[in-house]
C-alpha positions as CSV (number, residue, x, y, z in Angstrom):
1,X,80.6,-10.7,-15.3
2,X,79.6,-7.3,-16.8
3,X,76.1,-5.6,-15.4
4,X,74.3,-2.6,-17.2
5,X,71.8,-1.9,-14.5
6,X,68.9,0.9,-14.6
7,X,71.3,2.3,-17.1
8,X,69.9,5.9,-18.7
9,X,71.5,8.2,-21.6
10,X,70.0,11.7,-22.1
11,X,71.4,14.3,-24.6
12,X,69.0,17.2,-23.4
13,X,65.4,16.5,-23.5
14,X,65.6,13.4,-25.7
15,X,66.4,9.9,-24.3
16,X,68.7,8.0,-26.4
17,X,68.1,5.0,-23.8
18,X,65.8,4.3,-20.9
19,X,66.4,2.2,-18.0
20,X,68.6,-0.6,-20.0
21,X,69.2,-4.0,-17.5
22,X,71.1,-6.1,-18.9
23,X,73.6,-9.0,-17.4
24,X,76.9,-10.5,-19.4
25,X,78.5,-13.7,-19.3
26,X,81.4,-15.4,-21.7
27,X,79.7,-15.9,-25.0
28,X,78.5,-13.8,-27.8
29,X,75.8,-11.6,-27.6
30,X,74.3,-9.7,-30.7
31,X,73.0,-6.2,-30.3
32,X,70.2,-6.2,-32.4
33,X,68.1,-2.8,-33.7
34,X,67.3,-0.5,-36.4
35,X,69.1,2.9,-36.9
36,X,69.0,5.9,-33.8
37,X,67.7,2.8,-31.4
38,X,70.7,3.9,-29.3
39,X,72.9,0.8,-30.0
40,X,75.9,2.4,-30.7
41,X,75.4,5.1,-27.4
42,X,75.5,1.7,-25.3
43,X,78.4,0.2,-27.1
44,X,80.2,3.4,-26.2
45,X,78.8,3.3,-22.7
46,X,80.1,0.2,-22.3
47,X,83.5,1.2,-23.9
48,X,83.4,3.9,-21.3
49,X,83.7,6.8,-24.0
50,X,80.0,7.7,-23.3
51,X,78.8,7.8,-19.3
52,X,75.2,7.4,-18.2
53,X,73.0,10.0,-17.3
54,X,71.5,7.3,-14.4
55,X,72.2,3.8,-13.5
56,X,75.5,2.0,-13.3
57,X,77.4,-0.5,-15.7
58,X,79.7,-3.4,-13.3
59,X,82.3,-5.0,-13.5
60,X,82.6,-8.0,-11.2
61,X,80.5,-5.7,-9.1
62,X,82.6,-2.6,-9.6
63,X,81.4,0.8,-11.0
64,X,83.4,0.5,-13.9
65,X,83.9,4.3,-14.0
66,X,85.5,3.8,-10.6
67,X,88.0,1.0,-11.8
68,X,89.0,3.4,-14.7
69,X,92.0,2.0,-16.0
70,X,91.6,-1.0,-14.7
71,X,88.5,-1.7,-16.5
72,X,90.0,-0.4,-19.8
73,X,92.8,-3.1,-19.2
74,X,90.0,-5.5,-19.7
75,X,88.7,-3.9,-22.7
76,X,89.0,-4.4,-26.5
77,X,87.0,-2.1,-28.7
78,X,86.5,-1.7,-31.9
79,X,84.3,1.2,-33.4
80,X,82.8,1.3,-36.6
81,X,85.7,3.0,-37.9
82,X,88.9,2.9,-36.6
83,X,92.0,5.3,-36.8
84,X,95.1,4.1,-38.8
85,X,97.9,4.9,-41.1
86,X,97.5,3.5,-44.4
87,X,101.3,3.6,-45.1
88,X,102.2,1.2,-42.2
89,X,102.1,-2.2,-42.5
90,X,99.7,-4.4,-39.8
91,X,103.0,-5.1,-37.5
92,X,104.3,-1.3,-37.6
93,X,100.5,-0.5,-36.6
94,X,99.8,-3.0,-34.2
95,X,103.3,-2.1,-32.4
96,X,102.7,1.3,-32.6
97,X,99.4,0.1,-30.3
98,X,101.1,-1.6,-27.9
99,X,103.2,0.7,-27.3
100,X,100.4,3.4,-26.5
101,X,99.7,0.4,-24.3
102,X,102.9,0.8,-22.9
103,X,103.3,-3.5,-23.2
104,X,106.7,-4.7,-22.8
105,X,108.4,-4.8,-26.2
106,X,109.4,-8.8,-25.8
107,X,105.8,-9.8,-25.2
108,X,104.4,-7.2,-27.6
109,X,106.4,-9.3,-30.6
110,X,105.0,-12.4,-29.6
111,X,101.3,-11.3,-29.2
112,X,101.3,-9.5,-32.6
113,X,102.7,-12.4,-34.4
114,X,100.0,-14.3,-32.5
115,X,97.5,-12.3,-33.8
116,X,98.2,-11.9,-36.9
117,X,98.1,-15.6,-37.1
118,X,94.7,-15.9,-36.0
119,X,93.4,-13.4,-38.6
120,X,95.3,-15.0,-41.2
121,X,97.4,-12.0,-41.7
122,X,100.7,-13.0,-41.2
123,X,101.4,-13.7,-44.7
124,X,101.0,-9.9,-45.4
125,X,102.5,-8.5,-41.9
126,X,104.9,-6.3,-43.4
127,X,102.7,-5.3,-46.1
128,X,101.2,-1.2,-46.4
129,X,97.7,-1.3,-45.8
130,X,96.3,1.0,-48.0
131,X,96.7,-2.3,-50.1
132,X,94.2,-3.9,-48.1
133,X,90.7,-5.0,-48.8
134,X,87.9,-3.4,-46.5
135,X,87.9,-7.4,-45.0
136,X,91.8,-7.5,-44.2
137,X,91.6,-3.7,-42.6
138,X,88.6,-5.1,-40.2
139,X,90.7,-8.1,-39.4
140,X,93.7,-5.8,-38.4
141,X,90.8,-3.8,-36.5
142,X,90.3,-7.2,-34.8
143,X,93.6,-7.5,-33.8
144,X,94.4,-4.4,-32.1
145,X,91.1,-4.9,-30.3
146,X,92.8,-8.2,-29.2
147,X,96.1,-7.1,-28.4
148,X,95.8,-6.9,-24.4
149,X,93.8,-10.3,-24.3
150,X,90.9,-8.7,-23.3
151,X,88.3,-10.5,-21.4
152,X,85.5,-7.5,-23.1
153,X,85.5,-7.6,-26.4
154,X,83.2,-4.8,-28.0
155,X,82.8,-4.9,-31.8
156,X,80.7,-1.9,-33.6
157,X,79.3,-3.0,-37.0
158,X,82.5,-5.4,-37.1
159,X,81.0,-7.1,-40.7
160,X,80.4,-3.8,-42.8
161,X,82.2,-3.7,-46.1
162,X,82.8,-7.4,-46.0
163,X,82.0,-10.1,-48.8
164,X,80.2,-13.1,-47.9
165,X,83.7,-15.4,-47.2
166,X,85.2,-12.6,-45.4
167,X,82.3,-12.9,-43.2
168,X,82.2,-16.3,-42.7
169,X,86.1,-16.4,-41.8
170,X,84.8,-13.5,-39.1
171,X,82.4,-15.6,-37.7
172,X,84.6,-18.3,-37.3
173,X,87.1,-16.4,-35.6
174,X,84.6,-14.9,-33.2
175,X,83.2,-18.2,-32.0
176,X,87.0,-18.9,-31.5
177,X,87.5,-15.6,-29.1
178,X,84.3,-16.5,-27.2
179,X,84.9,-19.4,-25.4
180,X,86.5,-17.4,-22.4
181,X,85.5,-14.0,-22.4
182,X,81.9,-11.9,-23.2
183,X,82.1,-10.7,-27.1
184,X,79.3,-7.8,-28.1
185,X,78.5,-7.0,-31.0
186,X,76.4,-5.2,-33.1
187,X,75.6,-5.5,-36.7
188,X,72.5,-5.0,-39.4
189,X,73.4,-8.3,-41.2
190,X,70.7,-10.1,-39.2
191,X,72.2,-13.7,-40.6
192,X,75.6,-12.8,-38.9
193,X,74.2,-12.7,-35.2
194,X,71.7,-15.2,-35.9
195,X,75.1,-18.0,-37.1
196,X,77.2,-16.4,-34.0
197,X,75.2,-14.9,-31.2
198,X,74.1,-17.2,-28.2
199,X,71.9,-14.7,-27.2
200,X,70.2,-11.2,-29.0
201,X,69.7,-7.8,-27.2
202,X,67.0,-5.9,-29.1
203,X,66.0,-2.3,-28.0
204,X,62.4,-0.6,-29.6
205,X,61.5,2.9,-28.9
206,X,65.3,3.0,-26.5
207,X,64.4,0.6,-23.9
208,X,65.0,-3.2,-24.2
209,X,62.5,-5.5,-25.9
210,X,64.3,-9.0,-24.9
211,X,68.0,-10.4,-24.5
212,X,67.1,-14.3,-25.8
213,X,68.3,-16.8,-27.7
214,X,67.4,-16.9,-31.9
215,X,65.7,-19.8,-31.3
216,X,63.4,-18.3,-28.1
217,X,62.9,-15.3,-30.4
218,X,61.9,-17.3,-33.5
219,X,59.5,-19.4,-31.7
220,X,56.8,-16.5,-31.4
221,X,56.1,-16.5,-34.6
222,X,56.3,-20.5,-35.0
223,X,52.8,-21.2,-36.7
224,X,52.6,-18.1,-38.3
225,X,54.7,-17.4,-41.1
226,X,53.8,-18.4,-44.5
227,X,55.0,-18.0,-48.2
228,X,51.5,-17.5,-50.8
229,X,51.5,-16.4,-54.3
230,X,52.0,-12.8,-55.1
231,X,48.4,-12.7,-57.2
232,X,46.6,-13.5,-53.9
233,X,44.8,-10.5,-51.7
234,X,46.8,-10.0,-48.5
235,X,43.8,-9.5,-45.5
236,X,44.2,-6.9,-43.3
237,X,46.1,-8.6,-40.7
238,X,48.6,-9.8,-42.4
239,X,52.2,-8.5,-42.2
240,X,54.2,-8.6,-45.3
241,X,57.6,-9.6,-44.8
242,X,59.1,-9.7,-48.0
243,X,59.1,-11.5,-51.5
244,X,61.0,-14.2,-53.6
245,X,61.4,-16.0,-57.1
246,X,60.7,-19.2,-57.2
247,X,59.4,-22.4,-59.3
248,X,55.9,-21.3,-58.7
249,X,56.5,-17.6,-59.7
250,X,57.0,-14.8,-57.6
251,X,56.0,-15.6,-53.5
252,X,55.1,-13.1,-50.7
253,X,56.5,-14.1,-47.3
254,X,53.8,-13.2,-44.4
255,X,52.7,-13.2,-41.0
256,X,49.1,-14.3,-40.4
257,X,46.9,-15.6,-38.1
258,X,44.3,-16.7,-41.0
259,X,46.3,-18.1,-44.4
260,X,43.9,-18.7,-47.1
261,X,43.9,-21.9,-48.7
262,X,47.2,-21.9,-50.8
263,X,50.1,-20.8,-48.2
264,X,52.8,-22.7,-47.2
265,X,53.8,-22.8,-43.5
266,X,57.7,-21.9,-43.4
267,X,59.7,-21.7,-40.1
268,X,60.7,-18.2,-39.1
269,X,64.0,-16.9,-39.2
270,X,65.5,-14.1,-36.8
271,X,65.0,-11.3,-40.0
272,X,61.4,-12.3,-39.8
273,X,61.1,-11.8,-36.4
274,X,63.1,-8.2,-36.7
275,X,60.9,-6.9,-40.0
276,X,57.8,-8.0,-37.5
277,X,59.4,-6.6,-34.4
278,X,60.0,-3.5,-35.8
279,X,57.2,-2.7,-38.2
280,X,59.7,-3.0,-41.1
């Protein structure tokens, strides 16, 4: 089990984060929050390449700054870029990793042509990469993330760059790595943590606004979403959440308390409940 408790990250006078609580068991949790909310400064906390200015992240109750290497043993990480050489091929790289791991060479084989099985990479293994697709260098990324079985896994904007079926083929693979160990991730395609995520960390104005399900989250604003036609005055108190084309012309999507006479009630979705969240 991994703890962030009464965690605090100060550059100076500003607060990147304030008092974070947070509690981790196996599954997937989404890290949820606009740009400079301080997602990726806990990500890197948590990755142990940022340290807090107050509180303490755990580790089966352990400091984890006091296990040192025996926490990063349990660690996979991968940033939102990573390092590698575009004139290897997945299996020089990924050896090349285990061997800054310093992982016996025997087993090493075996894992890496494990893993490059699992992210359907093993039919272009001995292949350069600066061939590869943004998709097939995140999968690699993936990999090497994987390549000490880690029981953390810590992905930083893991589905940039990707097409729509490269993202579902990550999705699928991360409900696969899930089932028995905590996976964190962070991402601004909402629709990718609400398919994957069992449960969503959100953080407004650097503190945390709720770790909860989609579904918990989404049910706030049950009653009180609505699609109207664009020609129609929006009241005052009503939050615009964005538009669409459809058979009855162009259709605002809202939040209101009082629709007039020709909305449709539609059930919210997580993006709804981020746009309203965050004023955006």
């Amino acid at each position: 089990m991994l703890s962030v408790e009464h965690v605090t990250k100060k550059y100076g006078t500003f607060t990147a984060l304030e008092d974070i609580s947070l509690t981790f068991e196996n599954g997937v949790y989404g890290l949820l929050a606009p740009n400079g909310a301080g997602k990726t400064t806990l990500m890197k906390m948590l990755a142990t390449l940022l340290f807090p200015t107050s509180g303490a992240i755990r580790w089966d109750g352990r400091d984890i700054l006091e296990m040192d290497e025996n926490y990063r043993g349990l660690l996979g990480y991968l940033p939102q870029e990573f390092g590698y050489y575009k004139n290897q091929t997945p299996r020089q790289f990924l050896r090349y990793i285990a061997a800054l791991q310093r992982m016996e060479k025997k087993y090493a084989e075996e894992k890496i042509d494990e893993l490059l099985e699992l992210v359907a990479l093993s039919g272009v293994r001995n292949k350069k990469m600066r061939q590869f697709s943004g998709g097939m260098i995140q999968r690699v990324g993936i990999a090497q993330a994987m390549l000490n079985d880690p029981k953390l896994l810590i992905l930083d904007e893991p589905t940039a760059g990707l097409d729509p079926k490269e993202r579902v083929r990550f999705r699928s693979l991360i409900h696969g790595l899930a089932k028995d160990r905590i996976v964190i991730l962070s991402t601004h395609i909402v629709s990718d943590i609400e398919t994957i995520a069992s449960q969503v960390i959100m953080i407004r104005e650097h503190r945390l606004y709720c770790c909860d399900s989609p579904a918990n989250i989404c049910a706030a604003l049950r009653g009180k979403v609505f699609e109207v036609p664009a020609e129609l005055p929006l009241g005052a108190e009503t939050f615009l959440l964005g538009e669409r084309q459809g058979g009855r012309g162009t259709m605002l999507r809202v939040v209101t308390d009082c629709p007039p006479a020709q909305a449709v009630a539609v059930e919210p979705g997580l993006e709804d409940a981020f746009l309203y969240i965050y004023g955006e």
